[in-house]
C-alpha positions in Angstrom: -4.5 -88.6 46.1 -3.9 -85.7 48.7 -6.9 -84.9 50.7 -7.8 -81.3 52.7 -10.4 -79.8 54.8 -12.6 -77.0 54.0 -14.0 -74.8 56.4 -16.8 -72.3 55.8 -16.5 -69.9 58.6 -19.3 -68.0 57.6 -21.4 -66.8 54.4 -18.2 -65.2 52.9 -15.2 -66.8 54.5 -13.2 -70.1 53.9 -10.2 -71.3 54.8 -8.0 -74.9 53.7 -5.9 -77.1 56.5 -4.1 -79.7 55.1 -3.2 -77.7 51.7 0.5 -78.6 50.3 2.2 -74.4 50.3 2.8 -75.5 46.1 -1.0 -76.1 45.7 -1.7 -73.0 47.7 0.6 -70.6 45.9 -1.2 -71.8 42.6 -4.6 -71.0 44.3 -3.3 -67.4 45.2 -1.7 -66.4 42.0 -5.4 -67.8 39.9 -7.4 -65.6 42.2 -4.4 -62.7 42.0 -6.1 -59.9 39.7 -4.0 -56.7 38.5 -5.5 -53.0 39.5 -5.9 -51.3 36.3 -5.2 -47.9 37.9 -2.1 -49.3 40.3 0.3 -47.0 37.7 -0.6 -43.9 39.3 -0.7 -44.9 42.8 2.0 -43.6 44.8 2.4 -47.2 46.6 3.1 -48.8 43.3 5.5 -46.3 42.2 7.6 -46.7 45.1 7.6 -50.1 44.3 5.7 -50.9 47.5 2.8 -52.8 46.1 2.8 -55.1 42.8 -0.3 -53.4 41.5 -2.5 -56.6 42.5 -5.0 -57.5 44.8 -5.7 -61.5 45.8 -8.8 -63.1 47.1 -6.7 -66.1 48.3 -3.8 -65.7 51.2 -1.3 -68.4 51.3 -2.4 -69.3 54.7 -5.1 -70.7 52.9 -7.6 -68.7 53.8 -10.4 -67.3 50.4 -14.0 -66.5 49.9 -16.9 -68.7 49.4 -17.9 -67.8 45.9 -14.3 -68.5 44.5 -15.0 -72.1 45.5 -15.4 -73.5 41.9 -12.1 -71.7 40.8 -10.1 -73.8 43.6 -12.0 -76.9 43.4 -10.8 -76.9 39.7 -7.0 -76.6 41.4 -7.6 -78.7 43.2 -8.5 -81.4 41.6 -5.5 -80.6 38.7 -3.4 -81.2 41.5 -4.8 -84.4 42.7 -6.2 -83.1 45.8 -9.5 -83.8 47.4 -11.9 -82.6 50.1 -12.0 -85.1 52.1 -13.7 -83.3 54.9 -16.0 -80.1 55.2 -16.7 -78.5 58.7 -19.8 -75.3 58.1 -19.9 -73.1 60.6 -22.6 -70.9 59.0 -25.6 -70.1 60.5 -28.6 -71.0 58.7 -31.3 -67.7 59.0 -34.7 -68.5 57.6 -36.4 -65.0 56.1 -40.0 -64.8 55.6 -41.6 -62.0 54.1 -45.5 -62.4 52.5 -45.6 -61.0 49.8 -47.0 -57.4 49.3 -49.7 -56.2 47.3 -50.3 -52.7 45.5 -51.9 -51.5 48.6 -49.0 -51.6 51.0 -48.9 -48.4 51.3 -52.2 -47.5 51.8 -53.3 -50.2 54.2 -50.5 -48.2 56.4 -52.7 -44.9 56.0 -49.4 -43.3 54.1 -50.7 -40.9 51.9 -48.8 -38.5 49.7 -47.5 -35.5 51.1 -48.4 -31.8 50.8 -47.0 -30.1 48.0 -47.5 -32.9 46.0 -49.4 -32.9 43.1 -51.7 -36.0 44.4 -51.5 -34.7 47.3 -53.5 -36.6 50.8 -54.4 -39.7 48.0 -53.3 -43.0 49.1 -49.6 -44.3 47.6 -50.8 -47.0 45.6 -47.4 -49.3 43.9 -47.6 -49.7 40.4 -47.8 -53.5 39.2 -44.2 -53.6 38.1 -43.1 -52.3 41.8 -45.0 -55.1 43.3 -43.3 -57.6 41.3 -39.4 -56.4 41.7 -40.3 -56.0 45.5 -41.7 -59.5 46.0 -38.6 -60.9 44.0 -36.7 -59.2 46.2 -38.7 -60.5 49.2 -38.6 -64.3 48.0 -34.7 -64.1 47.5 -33.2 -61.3 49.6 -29.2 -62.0 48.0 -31.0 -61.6 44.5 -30.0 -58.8 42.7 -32.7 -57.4 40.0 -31.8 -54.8 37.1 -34.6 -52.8 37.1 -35.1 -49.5 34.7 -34.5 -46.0 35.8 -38.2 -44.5 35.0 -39.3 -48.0 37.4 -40.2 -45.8 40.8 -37.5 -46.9 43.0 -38.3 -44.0 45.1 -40.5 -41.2 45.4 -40.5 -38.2 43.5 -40.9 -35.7 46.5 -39.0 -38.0 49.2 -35.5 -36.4 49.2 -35.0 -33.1 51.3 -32.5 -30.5 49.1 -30.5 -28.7 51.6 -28.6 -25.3 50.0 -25.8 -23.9 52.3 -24.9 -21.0 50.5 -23.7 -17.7 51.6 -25.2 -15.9 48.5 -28.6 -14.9 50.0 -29.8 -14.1 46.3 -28.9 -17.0 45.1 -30.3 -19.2 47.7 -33.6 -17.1 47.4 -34.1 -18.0 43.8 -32.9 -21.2 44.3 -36.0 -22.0 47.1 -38.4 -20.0 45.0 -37.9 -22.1 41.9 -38.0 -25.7 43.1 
């Protein structure tokens, strides 16, 4: 049995030493996926590009979270890890967790023009919860519904460049 070394350079990068070039052409054409638009780039009609884009270089250097894909290549091929160097940098977030009142304890209230207008931004229940998922695991990712208040209703500025000055008129006297 072969053996290699991994090394995780950080939270997204590896890279193999020690790989045979067979076992890493293998790895590169698994992790080699096919642009479904590359037809009507100019670069693949030219015949400059194959269409393709890979996640693993023959130099042996891939991404973290295609580790199970290789490992499985690996160990087709008779190949082990023998030794694993991690160069990450362990960073330790904590958040407390937050409470409907977030806002409020800060003294934010709602702006004017708004229909509750100078009362306290409370979160709704639901907002509490998807934020202190979020805070407990910061890489998580949530799917949370459009009508869920992911931002405020009267947070967003609308700037109208226009040169039409009837148009813009209308168009600030109707929002």
């Amino acid at each position: 049995m072969e053996h290699c070394k991994l090394i995780i350079n950080d939270e997204v990068n590896i890279k193999f030493e020690g790989l045979p070039v067979d076992v890493r052409r293998k790895i590169a054409s698994a992790l080699k996926f096919q642009v479904p638009y590359a037809k009507y780039m100019p670069q693949y009609k030219l015949g400059r590009w194959d269409g393709t884009v890979a996640f693993f270089g023959i130099g042996g250097v891939g991404y973290l979270n295609h580790l199970p894909t290789i490992i499985e290549i690996l160990a087709n091929n008779n190949i082990e890890i023998s030794e694993i160097e991690d160069n990450r940098n362990l960073v330790q977030l904590n958040f407390s967790e937050i409470t409907s009142r977030f806002w409020a304890d800060q003294n934010v209230r709602w702006p004017e023009g708004h229909p509750a207008e100078n009362e306290e931004i409370m979160l709704r229940d639901h907002q509490v919860d998807v934020i202190n998922a979020f805070l407990k695991n910061p890489q998580a990712l949530q799917e949370v519904a459009t009508g869920a208040g992911k931002c405020l209703t009267y947070d967003s500025t609308i700037m109208i460049d226009v040169e039409n000055k009837d148009f813009y008129n209308f168009m600030i006297n109707n929002i």
